[in-house]
Each structure stands twice: as C-alpha cells, then as structure tokens.
VMD Tcl script that draws the C-alpha trace (Angstrom):
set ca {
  {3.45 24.39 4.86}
  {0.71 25.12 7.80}
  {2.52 25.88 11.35}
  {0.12 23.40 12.71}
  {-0.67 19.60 11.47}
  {-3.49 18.93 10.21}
  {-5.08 16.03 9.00}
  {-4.16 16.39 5.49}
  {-0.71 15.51 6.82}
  {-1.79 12.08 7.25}
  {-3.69 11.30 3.50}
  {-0.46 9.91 1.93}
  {-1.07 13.27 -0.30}
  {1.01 16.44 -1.00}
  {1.04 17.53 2.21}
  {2.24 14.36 3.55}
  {5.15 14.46 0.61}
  {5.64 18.23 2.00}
  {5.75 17.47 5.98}
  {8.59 14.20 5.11}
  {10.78 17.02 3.07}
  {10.21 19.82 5.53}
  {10.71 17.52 9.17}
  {11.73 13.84 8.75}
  {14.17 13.75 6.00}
  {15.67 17.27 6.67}
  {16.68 15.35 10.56}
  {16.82 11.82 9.27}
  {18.95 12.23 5.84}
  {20.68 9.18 4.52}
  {21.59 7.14 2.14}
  {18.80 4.84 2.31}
  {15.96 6.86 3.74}
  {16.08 9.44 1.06}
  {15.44 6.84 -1.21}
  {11.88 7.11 0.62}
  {10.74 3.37 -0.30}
  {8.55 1.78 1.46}
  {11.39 -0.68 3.28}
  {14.84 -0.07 3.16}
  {17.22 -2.23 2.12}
  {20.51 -1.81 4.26}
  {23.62 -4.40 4.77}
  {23.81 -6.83 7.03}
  {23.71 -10.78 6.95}
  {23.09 -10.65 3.41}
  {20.65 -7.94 2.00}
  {18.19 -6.79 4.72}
  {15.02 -4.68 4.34}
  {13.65 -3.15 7.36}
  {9.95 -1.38 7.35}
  {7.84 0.62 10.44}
  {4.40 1.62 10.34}
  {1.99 2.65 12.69}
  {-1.97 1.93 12.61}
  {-4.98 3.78 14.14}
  {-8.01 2.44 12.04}
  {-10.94 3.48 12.80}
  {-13.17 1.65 13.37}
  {-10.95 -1.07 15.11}
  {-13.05 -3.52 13.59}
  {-14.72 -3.97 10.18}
  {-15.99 -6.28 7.47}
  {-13.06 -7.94 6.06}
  {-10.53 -7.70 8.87}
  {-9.22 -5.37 11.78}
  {-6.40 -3.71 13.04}
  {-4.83 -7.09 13.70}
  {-4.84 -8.16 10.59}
  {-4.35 -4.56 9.22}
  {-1.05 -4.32 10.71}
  {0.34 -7.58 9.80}
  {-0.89 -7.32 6.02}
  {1.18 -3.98 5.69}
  {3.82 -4.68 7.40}
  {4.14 -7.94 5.10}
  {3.66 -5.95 1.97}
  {5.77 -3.08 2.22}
  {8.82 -5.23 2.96}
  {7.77 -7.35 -0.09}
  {7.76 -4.49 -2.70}
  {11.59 -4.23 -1.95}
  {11.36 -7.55 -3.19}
  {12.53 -9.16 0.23}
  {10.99 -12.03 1.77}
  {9.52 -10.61 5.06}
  {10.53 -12.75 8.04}
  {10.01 -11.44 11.47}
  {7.74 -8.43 12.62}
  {7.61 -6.62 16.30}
  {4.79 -4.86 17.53}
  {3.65 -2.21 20.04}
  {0.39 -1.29 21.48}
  {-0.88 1.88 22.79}
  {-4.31 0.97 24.60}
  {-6.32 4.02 25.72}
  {-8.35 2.58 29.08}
  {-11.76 0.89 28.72}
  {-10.77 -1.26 26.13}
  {-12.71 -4.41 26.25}
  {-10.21 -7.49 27.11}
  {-12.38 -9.68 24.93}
  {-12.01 -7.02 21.72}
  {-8.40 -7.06 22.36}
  {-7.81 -10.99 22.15}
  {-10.00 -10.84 18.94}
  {-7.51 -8.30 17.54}
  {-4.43 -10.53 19.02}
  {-5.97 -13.27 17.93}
  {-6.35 -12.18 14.14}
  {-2.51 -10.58 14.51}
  {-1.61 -14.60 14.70}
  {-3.31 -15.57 12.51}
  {-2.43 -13.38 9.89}
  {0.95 -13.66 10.20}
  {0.94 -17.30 10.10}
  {-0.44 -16.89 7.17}
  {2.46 -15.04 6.00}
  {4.84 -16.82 6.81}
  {6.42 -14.48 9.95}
  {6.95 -14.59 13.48}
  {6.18 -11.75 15.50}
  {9.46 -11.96 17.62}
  {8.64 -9.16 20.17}
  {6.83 -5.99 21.25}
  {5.52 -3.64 24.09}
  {2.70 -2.49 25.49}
  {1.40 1.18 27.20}
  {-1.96 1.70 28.39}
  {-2.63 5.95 28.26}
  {-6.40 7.74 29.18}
  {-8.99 7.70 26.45}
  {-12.28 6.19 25.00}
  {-11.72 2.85 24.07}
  {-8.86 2.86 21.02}
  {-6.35 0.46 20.00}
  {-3.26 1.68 17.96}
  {-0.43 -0.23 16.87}
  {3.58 0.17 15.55}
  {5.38 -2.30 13.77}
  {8.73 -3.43 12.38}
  {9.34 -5.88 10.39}
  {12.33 -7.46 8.89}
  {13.11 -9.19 5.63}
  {15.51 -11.03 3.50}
  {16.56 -9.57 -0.06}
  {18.13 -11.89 -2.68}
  {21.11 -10.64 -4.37}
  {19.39 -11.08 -7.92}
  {16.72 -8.48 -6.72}
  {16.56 -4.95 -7.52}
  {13.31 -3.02 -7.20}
  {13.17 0.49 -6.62}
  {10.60 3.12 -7.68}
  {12.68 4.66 -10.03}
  {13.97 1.72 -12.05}
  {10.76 2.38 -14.31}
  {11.66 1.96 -18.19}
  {10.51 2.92 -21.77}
  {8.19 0.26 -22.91}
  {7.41 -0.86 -19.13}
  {4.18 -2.26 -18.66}
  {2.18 -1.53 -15.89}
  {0.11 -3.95 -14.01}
  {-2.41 -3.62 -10.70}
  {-3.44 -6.68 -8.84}
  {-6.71 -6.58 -8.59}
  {-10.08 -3.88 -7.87}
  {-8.89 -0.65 -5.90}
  {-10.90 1.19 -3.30}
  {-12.20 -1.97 -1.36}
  {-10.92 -0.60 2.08}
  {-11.39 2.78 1.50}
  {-15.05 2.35 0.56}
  {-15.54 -0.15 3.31}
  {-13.76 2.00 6.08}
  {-15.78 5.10 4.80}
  {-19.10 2.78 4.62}
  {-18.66 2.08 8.55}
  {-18.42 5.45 9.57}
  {-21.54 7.00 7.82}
  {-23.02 3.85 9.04}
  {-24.46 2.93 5.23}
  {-25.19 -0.54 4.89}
  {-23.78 -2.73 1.87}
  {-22.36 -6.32 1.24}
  {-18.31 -4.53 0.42}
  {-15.18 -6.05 2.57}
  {-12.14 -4.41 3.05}
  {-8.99 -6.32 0.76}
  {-6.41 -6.47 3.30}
  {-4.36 -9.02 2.70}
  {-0.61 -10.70 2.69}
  {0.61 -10.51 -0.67}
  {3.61 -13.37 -0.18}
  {2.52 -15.96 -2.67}
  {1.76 -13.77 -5.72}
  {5.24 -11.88 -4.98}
  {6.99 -15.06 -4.15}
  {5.82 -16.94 -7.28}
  {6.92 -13.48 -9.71}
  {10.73 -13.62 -8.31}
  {10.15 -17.35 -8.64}
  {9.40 -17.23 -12.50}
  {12.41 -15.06 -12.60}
  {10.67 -11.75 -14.07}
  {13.01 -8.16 -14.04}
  {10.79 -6.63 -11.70}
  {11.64 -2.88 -12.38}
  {9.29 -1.24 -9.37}
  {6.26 -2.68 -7.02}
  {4.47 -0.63 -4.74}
  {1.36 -1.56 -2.55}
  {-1.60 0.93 -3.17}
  {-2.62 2.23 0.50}
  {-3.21 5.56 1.11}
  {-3.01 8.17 -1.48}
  {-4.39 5.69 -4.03}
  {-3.79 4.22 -7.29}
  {-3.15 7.53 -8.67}
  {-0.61 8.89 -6.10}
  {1.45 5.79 -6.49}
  {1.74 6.40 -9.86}
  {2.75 9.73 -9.74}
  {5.36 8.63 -7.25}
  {6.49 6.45 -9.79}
  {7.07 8.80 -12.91}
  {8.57 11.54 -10.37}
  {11.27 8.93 -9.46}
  {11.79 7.49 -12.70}
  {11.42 10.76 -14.73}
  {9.43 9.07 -16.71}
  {5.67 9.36 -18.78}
  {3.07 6.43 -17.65}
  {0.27 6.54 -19.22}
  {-2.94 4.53 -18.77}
  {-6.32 3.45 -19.34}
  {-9.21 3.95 -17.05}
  {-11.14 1.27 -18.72}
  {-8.70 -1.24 -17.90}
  {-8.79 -0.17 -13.93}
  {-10.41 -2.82 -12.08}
  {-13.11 -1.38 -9.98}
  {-16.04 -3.28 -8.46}
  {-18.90 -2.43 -9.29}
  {-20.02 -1.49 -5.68}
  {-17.02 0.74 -5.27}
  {-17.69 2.36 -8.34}
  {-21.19 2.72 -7.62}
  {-20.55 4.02 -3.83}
  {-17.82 6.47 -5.04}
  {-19.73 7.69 -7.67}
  {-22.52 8.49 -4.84}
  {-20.24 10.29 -2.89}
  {-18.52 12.21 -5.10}
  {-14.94 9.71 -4.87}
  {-12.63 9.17 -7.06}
  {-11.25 5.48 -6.91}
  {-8.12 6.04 -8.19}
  {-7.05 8.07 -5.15}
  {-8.91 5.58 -2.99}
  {-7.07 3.70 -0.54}
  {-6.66 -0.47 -0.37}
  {-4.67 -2.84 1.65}
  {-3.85 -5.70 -0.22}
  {-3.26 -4.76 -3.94}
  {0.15 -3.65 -5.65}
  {1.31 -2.15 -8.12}
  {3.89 -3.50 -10.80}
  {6.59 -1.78 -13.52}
  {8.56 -4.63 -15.65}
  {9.14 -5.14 -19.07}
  {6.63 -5.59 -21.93}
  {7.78 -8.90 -23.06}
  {7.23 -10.52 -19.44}
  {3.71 -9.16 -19.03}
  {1.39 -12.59 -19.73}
  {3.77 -14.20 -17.87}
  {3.55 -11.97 -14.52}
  {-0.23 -11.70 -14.96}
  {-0.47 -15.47 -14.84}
  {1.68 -15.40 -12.06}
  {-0.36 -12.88 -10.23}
  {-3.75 -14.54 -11.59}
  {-3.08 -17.69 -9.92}
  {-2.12 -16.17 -6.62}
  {-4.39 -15.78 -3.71}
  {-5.91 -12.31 -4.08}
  {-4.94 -11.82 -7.10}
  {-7.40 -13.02 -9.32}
  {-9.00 -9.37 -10.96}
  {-4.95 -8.62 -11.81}
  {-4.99 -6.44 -15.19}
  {-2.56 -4.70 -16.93}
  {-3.65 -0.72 -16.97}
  {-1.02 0.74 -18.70}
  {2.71 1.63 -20.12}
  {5.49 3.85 -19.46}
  {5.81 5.97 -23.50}
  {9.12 7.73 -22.88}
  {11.58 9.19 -20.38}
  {12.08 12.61 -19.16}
  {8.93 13.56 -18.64}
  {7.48 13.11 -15.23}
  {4.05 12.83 -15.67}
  {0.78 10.89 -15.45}
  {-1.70 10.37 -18.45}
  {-5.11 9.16 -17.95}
  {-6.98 8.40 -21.23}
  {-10.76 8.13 -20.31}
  {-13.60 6.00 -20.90}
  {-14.72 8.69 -22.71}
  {-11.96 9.07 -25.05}
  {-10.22 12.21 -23.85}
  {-6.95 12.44 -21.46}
  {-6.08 14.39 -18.27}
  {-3.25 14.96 -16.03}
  {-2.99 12.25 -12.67}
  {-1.43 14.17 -10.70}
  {-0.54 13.17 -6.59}
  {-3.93 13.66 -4.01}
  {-4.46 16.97 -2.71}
  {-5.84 17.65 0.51}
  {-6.77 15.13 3.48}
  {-8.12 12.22 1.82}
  {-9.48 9.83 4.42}
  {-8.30 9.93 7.70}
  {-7.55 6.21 9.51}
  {-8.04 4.23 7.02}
  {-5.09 2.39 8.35}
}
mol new
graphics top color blue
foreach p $ca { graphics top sphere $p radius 0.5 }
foreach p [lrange $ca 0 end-1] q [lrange $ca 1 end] { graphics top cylinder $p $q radius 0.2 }
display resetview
C-alpha cells in the first residue's frame, strides 16, 4: 500500500479493501466490525443494526436527486441489507463558506423529504462551517430494528442460490460522470429508499441468504465480495444484466464498464432457487423495482470466484475494481 492516500482509496475497489485491512480494522477489530457489512447488527433492545456514512457528491446537485436525498437513500439501504427496518438517522454537516442559504434549504429540504418517505426520523445532528469554495458534505448514522427470524450476511451464500439485481446498474454513475464533462443527455441518477421492496420480501417470508446495495465498486465488486465471504463460485450472465440503453450506450463511449459502475438505489440478492419467482414478484411490484431480473447462480462451494459468461458466448474472471473508479459519486 502507497504511504500517501490517494484517490483510489475512495473507489470502493482494492485499494479501499487494502486501506480497511491495513488502518481501520487493524485499530477497530471486533466482533462485529470484522464482519465488514454494511450495518452491524449488535445487542441491545432487541436486535439493533447501526450504519455511518459520509457523502461529498459532487456536484451537490444533479438530475435525479442531491446530496439530501443521497444521504438519506444510503443510509436507509445499508441498514436494510442487514435486513433491519431502519428507524432513526442523525446527520452532520460540514459547510465550507459561501454556500448559498437558498441551495442549502433545497438540500434540507429534500433530506425531509426523503426520509419521510422512508419511513425515519432524523432525530439529531451538528453543524461546522470550515474555509472553502462553496461545498456541502454530510455524515450520517442511522439506526434500525432486526427481527429475530432474520439472518443476512454476505457469506450465508449457498449452492443452488439464485442471484437477483433490482433493476438497471450505472444510472448514478453515468449521470454523476455526465455532469462533470458537462455532456448533455435525458439519464437521472436512481437514488432511492429501498423500504417497500425489502419490507414486502421479509413479508412473504423468503430465506434471504445475503443483500447488498450496489454503490461504489459496482455490480461486479459486490459480487466478488460475495463469493470471497461465502467461498463460494457465482456465476452469471451478462445478457441478463439490466442496463439501459443510455448507460450502455454512454459507457460504451467512454470506455466504462457498467458492471463496476456505481448506483444508489439498486441491491443485490442471494436466496434459494425455489423462492426466486416469488422474490422477483415481490421486488417487481415494489417502487423502483420494476427492471428486477435474476442474473445468475451460485454452482458450488469452495471456490471463491466470479464467472461472467458473455453475450458473446465465452467466460471471464469478475474480479473486484482496480484502481480509482469515480471519485464522489456519493
């Protein structure tokens, strides 16, 4: 690992994977952080899952949403994909002076908004004001209740799992990316609470072995996240990834790859073969979830590893990304 960070250390990559090992879980070891989900779930009154994140988007505002809504959404979502139901958040903003007052209430504003739609209350936070151009950034916590009859962990992942996505990946990425190289186009960023479609699969009563939200790193990193934990072999089809046609046409232009590309509001789900038309309905007649598809299966254990058979009938390795990735894309 570099002596210096870079920003490759914040792509959701390798060298994010490398910089947790080598600083944060070296000084923060326990029980449940080295589990290294995306909430924790610790005792407490009942089961409790707990989740932090911070967010620096940029640009602060974009088609789809903002950093208001940004922060809310994946807040929400990680402490869903421990299965919890996410109940209070807390935030903290770091203004850098010359902020406009009326492009901070918008952001506020949308924060409220968002969570109502949710379901949470944001139950307190801070503010600091430092010297800079103009940026917002804001940390969160949220807070979430886990039902006893829930288990979901990245490496509960099963022979003859079934692997399903909930709808088109790369929407934020491609719409983040679009804003900077100032490229006109019609996309919208997908960030979005995912409450109802997880709400109505623990509902229907489905063994849900593993659910992750795709953010940064991508489809792809996820994945390999997955079989690393599980010690398993996933393999699946690119033809069955949903991909708009504008992503696929922008990333194509560029040179992108949308299975490393980042969203916020699409998962990721591991459960057992049988229960697959039954979770796709359930995630089919969710809110946001309407382009859900199963992509794939785990073969057999023991094998940590990623298959990707291609459109074009051959098969290659998904491994983790490499390298930085997209900077502030969240």
């Amino acid at each position: 690992m570099t002596d210096r960070i870079t920003l490759a250390h914040g792509s959701g990559g390798r060298a994010t994977s490398e910089l947790i090992g080598a600083v944060f879980a070296k000084y923060f070891q326990n029980d449940v952080l080295d589990q290294m989900e995306d909430a924790a779930v610790v005792s407490g009154s009942g089961r409790i899952a707990m989740t932090t994140d911070s967010f620096v988007v940029d640009p602060i505002e974009f088609p789809g949403g903002d950093i208001g809504r940004l922060c809310v959404c994946g807040t929400v979502n990680d402490l869903l994909m421990s299965g919890a139901t996410p109940k209070y958040l807390t935030c903290g903003f770091i203004l850098e002076e010359g902020v406009e007052m009326a492009t901070l209430e918008r952001v506020v504003a949308s924060m409220a908004e968002t969570a109502k739609e949710a379901g949470v209350l944001i139950v307190a936070g801070d503010t600091k004001v430092i010297q800079g151009k103009g940026g917002i950034y804001i940390n969160t916590a949220g807070v979430g209740f886990v039902p006893d009859t829930v288990n979901v962990s990245s490496s509960h992942l099963e022979e003859g799992d079934v692997i399903l996505v909930s709808g088109e990946m790369g929407e934020h990425h491609a719409t983040i990316l679009s804003q900077r190289m100032e490229i006109e186009n019609d996309m919208k960023s997908d960030n979005a609470p995912l409450c109802e479609m997880v709400e109505k699969l623990k509902a229907a009563g489905i063994p849900l072995h593993a659910m992750r939200d795709v953010t940064r790193g991508g489809l792809g990193t996820v994945l390999h996240e997955f079989a690393v934990a599980s010690q398993c072999c996933i393999e699946i089809q690119e033809t069955k990834i949903p991909v708009s046609p504008a992503v696929k046409g922008f990333a194509s232009l560029l040179g992108l790859d949308p299975l490393y590309m980042g969203n916020e509001g699409k998962m990721i789900l591991a459960l057992p073969a049988k229960y697959a038309d039954i979770a796709l309905d359930c995630m089919k007649s969710s809110k946001y979830g309407e382009k859900a598809a199963v992509i794939g299966e785990v073969t057999h254990e023991k094998d940590s590893k990623v298959l990707l058979h291609t459109a074009v009938g051959g098969m290659r390795v998904v491994t983790e990304l490499i390298g930085e990735g997209l900077p502030r894309i969240c």
